[in-house]
N, C-alpha and C positions, 0 to 999 in steps of 0.2 A: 534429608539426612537419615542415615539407618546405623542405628545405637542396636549393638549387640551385649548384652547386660548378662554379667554369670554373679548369681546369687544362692547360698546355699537353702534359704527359707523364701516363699515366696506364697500367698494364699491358692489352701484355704486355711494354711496356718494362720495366727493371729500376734505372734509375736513382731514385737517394733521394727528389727531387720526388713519382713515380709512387708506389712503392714507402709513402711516409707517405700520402698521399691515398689511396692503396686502402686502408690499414690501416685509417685517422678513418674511411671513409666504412661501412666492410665491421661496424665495430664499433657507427656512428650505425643502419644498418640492422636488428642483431640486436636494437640498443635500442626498434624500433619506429618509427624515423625514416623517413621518404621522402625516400631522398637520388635526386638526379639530376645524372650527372656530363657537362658539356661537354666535351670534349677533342680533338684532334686523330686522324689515323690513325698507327700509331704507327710510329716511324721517326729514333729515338733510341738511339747517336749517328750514325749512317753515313748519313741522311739518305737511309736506301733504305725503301721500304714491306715491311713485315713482311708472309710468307708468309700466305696468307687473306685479305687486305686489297687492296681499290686505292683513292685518294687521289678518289674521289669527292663529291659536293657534302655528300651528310644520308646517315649511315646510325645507325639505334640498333641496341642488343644491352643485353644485362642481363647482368653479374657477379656471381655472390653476392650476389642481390639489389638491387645497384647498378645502375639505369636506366643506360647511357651513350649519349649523344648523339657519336657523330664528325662533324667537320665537315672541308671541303677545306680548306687551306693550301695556300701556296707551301712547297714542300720543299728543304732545303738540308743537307748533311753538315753539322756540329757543326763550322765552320772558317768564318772569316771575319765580322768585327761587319756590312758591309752587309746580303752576304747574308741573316745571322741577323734584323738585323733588319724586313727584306721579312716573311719566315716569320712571325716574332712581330708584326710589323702585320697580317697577311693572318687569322690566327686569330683575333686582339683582335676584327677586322670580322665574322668569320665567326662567331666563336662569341656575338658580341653579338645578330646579326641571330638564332640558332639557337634563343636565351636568348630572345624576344620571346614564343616561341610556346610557352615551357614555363609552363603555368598552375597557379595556385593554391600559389602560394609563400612562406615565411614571411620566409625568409633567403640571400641570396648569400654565398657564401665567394669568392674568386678568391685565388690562390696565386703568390707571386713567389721569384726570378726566373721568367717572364720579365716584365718590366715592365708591357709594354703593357697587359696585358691589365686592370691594371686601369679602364683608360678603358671597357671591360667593361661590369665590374663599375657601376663610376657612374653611366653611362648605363642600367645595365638598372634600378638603384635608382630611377631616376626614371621609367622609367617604368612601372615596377612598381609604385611607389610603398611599397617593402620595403628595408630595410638591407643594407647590403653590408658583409663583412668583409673588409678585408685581412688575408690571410697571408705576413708581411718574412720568408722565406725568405734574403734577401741585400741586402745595402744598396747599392743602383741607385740611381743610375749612379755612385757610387764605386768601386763594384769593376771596373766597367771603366775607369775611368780608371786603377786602380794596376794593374790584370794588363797593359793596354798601353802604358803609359807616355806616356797623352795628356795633355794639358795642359788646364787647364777653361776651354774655348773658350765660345762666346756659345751653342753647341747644348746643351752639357752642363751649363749654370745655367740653360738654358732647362727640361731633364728636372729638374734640382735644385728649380726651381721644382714643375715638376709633384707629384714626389715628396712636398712638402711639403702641398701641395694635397691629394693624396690623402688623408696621414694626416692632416691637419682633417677632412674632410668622411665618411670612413669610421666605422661607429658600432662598431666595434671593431677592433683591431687583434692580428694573433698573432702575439708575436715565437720565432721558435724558440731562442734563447739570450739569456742574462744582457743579454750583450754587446752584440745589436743595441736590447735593450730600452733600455738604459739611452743608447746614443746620441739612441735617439728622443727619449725623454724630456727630454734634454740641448737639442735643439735645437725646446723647447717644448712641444712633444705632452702632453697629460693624463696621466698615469702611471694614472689608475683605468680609462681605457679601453684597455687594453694587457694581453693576456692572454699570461704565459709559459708555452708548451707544447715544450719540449723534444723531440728525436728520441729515438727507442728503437726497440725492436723487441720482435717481437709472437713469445709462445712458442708460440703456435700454431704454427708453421713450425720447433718444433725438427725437424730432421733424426735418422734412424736411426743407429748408427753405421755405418761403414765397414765393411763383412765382409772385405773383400780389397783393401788399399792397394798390393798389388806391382805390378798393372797401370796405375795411378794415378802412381805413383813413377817407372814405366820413360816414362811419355810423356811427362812434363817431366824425364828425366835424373836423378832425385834417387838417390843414394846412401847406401846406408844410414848411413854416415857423416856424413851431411850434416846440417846443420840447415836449416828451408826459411822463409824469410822471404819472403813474399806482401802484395804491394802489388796490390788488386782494387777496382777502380773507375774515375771517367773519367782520362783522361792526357790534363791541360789543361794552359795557360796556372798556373794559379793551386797547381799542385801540386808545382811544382817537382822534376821526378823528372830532369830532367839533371842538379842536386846531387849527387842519392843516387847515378845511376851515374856520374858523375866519379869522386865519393869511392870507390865500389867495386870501379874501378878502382885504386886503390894498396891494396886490401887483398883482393887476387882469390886471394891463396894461403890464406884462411882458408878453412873445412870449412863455408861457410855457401853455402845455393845460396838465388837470389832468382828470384821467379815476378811476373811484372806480367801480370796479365788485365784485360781492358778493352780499350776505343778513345776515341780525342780529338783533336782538333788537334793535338797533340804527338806522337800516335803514332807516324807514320813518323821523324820526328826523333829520337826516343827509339833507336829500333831503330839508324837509322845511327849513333847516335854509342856507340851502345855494340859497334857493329861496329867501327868507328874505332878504338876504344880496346883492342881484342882480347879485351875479357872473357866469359870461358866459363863464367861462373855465374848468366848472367840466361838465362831462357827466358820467352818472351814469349808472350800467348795471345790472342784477341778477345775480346769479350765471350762468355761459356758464358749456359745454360739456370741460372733460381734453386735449382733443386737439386743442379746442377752444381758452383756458387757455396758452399756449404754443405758439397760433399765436398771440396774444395781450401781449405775454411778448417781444416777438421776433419785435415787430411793436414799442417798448418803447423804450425810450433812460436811463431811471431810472426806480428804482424800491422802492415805498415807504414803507416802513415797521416802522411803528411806535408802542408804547407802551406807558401808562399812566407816570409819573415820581413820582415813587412809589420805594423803596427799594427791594419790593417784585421782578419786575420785571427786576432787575437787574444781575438774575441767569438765565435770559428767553433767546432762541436762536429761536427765530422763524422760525420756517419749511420754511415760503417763503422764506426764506435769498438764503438756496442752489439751488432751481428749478431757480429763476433768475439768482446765478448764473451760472449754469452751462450752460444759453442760453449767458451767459458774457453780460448781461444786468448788470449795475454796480448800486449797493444798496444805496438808500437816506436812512439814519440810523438816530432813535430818540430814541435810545434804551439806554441806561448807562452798564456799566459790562460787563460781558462776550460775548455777542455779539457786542459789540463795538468794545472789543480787538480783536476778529477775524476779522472785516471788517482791522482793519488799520494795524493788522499785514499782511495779503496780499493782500492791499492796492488795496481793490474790491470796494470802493465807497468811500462816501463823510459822517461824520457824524455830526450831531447837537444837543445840550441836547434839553432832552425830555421834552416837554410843555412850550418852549422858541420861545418868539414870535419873537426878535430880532437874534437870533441865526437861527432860520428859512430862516426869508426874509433874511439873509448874503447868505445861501447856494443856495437859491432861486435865487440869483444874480448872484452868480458864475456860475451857468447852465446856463442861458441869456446869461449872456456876454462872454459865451463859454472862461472862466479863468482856466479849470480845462484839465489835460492831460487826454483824454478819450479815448484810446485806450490802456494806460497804466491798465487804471480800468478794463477794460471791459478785459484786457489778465490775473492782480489781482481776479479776480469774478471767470475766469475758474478756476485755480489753488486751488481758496478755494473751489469749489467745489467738484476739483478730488480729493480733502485731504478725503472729507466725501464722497465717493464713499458707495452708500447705501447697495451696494450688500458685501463690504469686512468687513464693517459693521454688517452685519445682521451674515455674518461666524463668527466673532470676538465674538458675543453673543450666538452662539449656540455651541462656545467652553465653554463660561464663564458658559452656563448651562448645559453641561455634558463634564467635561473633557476630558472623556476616546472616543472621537470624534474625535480626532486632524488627524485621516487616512480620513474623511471625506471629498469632495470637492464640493466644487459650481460650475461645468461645466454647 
């Protein structure tokens, strides 16, 4: 089988997009599969070209067996819908023209957000004359209408059409939670062509432990006193992290210190307003290297995963959930829905509704005053992990896209 896969983020970025498509693609390859991935030059989120790279027209390289194709884009920081979306029309083109000349292919994958690309995808279907799969990573263009508070103008039923387009004419579709599947399905879509493949994370990448956390501790401030509650990932629109440090400002006298690493739109706004506010228990960090990522999860006693309190996000399971837990670092949860029920069905953390200020400082207390059974969570946190084991996962999807596979193995 030979899977041609167009993704707009792909490593050595470290965002969840990237980070699942190298997983599926790195596990489709050990299975004996011929993947070939199209992607951009990476440059997620600061919209600067990563060290070894320039933003030229075609260049390949191989990953772990994974062919990649880079192609040029227009490049833009992680800030702004025009811009952004210049960038994700300029790849959809670039990477469709790139796709013409990869021969001898079974199946397209293409990955969303970001949208365009599936026009891609369709086009290379035809004239390829081979299926294309959509993967609903996010349900486009709703999510941008509710993270920016637009109104559904004649442009945005003009995408709502497309959207629907797409999922007709795609010969299967991947939804990554319950949630967005069942929207689909709701507004018509075939339920038997809709494949649920969940995020998780792949144990290959457990990390060693930690031999010496004191140097670790002294460069973000932590005190042995302290508890460290780490929020790691993008700081967008859709995460609502001026909530959490509002709230953390009226509760800045507790022993609890907070770590946010990453970048986003939000970034610099985050920083001021927690300078505004005078709070001396956030230290804030850019995005680190993924084994970086793994020693300041491992250094944390929580892990904060928050979401806007929106309907929309109540189908969302965010990728951070499993990487924390599978170090059994136990999940601070503001999410509603499906990601709720999985923390408290294997009782991997503590949860709070989303954009509540009193509900907050409660759980914010219970970590203090050490009220909570923490070794129960932290053994809850493995278990939900090894449920999404990324690797049995990614087999589970590469039956669901060619049946006649099932002799296949992931050694």
């Amino acid at each position: 089988m030979k899977i041609l896969f167009l993704t707009d983020n792909f490593p050595p970025e470290l965002n969840a997009p990237a980070t699942r498509t190298y997983e599926h693609c790195k596990a489709w390859v050990n299975a004996g599969v011929d993947v070939t991935v199209i992607t951009c030059f990476p440059n997620f989120p600061k919209g600067e070209i990563f060290p070894g790279y320039k933003n030229k027209l075609y260049q390949k390289e191989e990953i772990d067996g994974i062919k990649v194709i880079r192609v040029w884009s227009l490049i833009f920081e992680n800030k702004g819908i025009f811009k952004r979306f210049l960038d994700f029309i300029s790849f959809s083109v670039t990477g469709f023209i790139a796709g013409l000349f990869v021969r001898k292919i079974d199946k397209i994958i293409i990955t969303s957000p970001q949208f365009f690309v599936t026009f891609s995808g369709f086009f290379l279907s035809i004239f390829k004359r081979k299926p294309w799969v959509f993967e609903v990573r996010d349900l486009w263009p709703e999510s941008i209408i509710v993270l920016n508070n637009y109104n559904k103008n004649f442009m945005f039923r003009v995408f709502e059409k497309c959207e629907m387009f797409f999922y007709k004419n795609s010969s299967q579709i991947i939804a990554v939670t319950k949630g967005i599947r069942d929207n689909i399905i709701e507004r018509g879509i075939d339920a038997d062509k809709i494949i649920l493949i969940r995020n998780g994370f792949s144990f290959e990448n457990l990390p060693e432990d930690i031999q010496d956390k004191s140097a670790l501790k002294k460069s973000i401030g932590l005190k042995d006193n302290e508890k460290l509650i780490s929020y790691i990932g993008t700081h967008g629109q859709a995460h609502a992290l001026d909530f959490i440090i509002k709230t953390i400002a009226k509760v800045n006298d507790l022993n609890i210190r907070f770590l946010f690493i990453g970048n986003g739109a939000e970034k610099d706004n985050l920083i001021q307003l927690a300078s505004d506010l005078g709070i001396s228990r956030i230290t804030f960090i850019d995005s680190v290297p993924k084994e970086s990522v793994f020693e300041y999860i491992k250094l944390s006693d929580w892990a904060l995963v928050n979401l806007k309190n929106d309907p929309l996000f109540e189908g969302a399971i965010p990728s951070k959930i499993f990487e924390n837990a599978a170090l059994k670092t136990p999940i601070l949860l503001g999410v509603k829905g499906e990601a709720k029920e999985l923390i408290n069905k294997y009782q991997a953390g503590i949860t709070f509704e989303p954009e509540s200020e009193s509900d907050f400082i409660r759980v914010l207390q219970l970590i203090h005053n050490d009220e909570l059974n923490y070794s129960e969570l932290q053994n809850g946190a493995f278990e939900l992990a090894k449920e999404f084991d990324r690797g049995k996962l990614a087999f589970k999807l590469l039956h669901s896209l060619n049946g006649d596979l099932k002799k296949t193995s992931l050694a």
